[in-house]
C-alpha positions as CSV (number, residue, x, y, z in Angstrom):
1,X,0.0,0.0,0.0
2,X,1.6,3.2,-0.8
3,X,2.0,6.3,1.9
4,X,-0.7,8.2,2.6
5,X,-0.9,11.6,0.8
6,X,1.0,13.8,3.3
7,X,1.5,18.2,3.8
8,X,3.7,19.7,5.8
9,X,4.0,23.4,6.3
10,X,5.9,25.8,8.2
11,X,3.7,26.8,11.7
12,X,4.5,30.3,10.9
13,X,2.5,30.0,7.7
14,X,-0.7,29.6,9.0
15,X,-3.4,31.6,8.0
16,X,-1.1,34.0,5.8
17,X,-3.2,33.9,3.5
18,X,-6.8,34.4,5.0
19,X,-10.4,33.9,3.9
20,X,-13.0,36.1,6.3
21,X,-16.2,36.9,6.3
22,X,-16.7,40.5,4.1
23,X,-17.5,42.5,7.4
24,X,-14.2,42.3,8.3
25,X,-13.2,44.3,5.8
26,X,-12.4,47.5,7.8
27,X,-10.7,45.3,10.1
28,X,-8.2,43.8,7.8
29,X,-8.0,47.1,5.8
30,X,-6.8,48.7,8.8
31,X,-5.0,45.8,10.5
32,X,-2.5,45.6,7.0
33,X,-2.1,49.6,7.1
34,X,-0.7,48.8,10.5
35,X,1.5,46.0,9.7
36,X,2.9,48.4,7.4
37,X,3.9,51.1,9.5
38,X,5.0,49.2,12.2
39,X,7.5,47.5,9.3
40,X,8.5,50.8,8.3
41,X,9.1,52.5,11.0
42,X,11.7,48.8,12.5
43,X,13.4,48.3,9.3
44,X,16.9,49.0,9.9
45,X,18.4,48.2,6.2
46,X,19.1,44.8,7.1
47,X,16.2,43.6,8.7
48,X,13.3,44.2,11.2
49,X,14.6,45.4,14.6
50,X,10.8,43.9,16.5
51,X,7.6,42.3,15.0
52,X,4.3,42.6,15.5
53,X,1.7,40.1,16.0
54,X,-1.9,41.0,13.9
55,X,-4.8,41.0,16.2
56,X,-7.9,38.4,15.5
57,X,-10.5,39.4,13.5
58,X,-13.6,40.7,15.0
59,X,-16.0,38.1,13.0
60,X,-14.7,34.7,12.7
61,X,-15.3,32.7,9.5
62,X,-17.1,29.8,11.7
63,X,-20.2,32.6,12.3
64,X,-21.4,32.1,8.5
65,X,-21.5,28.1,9.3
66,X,-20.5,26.9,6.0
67,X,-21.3,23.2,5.6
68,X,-17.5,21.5,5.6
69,X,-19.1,18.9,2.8
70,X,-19.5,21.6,0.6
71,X,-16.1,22.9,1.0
72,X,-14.5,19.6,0.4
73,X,-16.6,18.9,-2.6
74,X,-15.8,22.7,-3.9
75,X,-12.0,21.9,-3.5
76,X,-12.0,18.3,-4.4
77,X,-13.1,19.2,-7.7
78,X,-10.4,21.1,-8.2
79,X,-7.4,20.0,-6.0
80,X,-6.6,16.1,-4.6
81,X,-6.9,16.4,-1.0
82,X,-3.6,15.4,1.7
83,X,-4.5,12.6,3.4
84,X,-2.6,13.7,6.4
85,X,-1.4,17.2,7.0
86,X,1.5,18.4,9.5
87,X,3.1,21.2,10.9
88,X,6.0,22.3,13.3
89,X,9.4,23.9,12.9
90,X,13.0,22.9,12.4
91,X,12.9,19.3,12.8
92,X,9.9,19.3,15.0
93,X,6.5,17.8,13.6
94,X,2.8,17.6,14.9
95,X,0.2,16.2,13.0
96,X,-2.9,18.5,12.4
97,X,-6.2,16.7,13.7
98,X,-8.9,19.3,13.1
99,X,-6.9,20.4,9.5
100,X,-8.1,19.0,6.0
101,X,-6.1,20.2,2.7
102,X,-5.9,19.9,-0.7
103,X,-3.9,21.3,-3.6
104,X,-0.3,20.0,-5.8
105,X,2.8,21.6,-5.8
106,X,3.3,24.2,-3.6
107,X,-0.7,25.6,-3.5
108,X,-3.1,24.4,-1.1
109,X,-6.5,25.4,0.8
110,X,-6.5,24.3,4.3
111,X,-9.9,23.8,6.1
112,X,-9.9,24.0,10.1
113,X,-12.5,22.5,12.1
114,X,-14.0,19.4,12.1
115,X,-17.0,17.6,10.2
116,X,-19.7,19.5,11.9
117,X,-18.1,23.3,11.1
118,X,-15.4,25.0,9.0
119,X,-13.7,27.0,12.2
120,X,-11.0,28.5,9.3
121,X,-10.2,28.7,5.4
122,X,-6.4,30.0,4.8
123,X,-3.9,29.1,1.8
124,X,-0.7,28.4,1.7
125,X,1.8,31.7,0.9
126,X,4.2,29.0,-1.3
127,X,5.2,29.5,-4.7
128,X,2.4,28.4,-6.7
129,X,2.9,27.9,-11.0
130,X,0.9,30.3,-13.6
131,X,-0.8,26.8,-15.1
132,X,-2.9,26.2,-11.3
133,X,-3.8,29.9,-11.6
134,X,-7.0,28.9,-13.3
135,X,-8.2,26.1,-10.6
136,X,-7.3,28.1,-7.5
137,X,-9.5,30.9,-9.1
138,X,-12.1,28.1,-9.6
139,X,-11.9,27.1,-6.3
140,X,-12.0,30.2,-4.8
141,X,-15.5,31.3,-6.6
142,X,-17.0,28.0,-6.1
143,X,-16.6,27.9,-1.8
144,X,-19.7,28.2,-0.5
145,X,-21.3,31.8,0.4
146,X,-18.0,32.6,-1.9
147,X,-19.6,36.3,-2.6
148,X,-19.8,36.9,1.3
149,X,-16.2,36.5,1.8
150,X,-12.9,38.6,1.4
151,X,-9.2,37.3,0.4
152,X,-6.4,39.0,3.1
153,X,-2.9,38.3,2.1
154,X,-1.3,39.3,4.8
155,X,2.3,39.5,4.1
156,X,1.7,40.7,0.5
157,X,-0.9,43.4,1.6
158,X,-3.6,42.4,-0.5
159,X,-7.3,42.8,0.2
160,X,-10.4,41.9,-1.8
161,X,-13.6,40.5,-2.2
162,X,-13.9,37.1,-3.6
163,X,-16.5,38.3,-6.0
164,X,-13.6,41.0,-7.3
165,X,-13.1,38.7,-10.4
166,X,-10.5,41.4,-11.6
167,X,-9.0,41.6,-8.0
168,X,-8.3,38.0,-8.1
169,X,-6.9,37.6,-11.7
170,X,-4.4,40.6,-10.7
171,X,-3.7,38.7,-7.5
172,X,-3.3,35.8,-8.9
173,X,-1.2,37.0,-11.5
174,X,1.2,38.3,-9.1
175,X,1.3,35.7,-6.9
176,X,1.8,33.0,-9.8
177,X,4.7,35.3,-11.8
178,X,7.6,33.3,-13.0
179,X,10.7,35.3,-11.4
């Protein structure tokens, strides 16, 4: 029997990459205006003299209760899913219980929760290839209550709606460039 389907990612990677529920738009707009300034203001040439931890967002993504069989069928029909996903640091790992994924080569959508409720959506800030561009933007319209939700990428300081369709091709223009 071959392994199961396994991810691993970095524990600082987590929710880099965020889907929330559109009425905390103001929220993330003015959280990533702060994460800004507070970079600006510790850059020292070289690197980042303090860091700043982003507060939680007033409205959790578990509020709109979207059904976690609908997600999986949304991303299954786009993505394989892991089997198994992990986390940790270094050479430390911890499996991920309440944490279902799918995706190929470097892209993925992570679910938390469990099979009553999706507690989280998030993707994975990795290099992703122009050719999955097309599926990830698939997947993204075709989550459920897709058109009530926002896209933060945190460390890239994007914001949009999910119903942005010219928001998300930029995006994912950008974040699929060949360098």
């Amino acid at each position: 029997m071959p392994p199961p389907r396994s991810l691993y990612f970095h524990e600082d990677d987590h929710s880099q990459i965020e889907l929330l529920p559109m009425a905390t738009w103001a929220h993330c707009q003015g959280t990533l205006a702060s994460l800004h300034d507070f970079a600006q203001a510790r850059f020292d040439g070289a690197g980042y003299s303090d860091m700043m931890v982003r507060p939680d967002a007033p409205q959790r993504l578990a509020e709109l209760r979207l059904a976690p069989a609908a997600v999986a069928a949304a991303a299954a029909a786009q993505f394989p899913a892991y089997e198994e996903v992990w986390t940790g640091y270094s050479s430390s790992r911890t499996r991920c219980r309440g944490l279902r994924a799918w995706g190929e080569e470097g892209f993925a959508l992570f679910a938390d929760g469990d099979e009553a409720r999706i507690e989280g959506l998030w993707l994975l800030a990795d290099r992703w290839w122009p050719r999955h561009a097309p599926r990830i933007a698939a997947l993204l319209r075709s989550l459920p209550q897709a058109g009530g939700l926002l896209l933060v990428d945190w460390p890239w300081g994007h914001l949009f709606a999910l119903s942005d369709a010219p928001a998300l091709e930029r995006w994912l223009a950008e974040r699929t460039a060949e360098s």
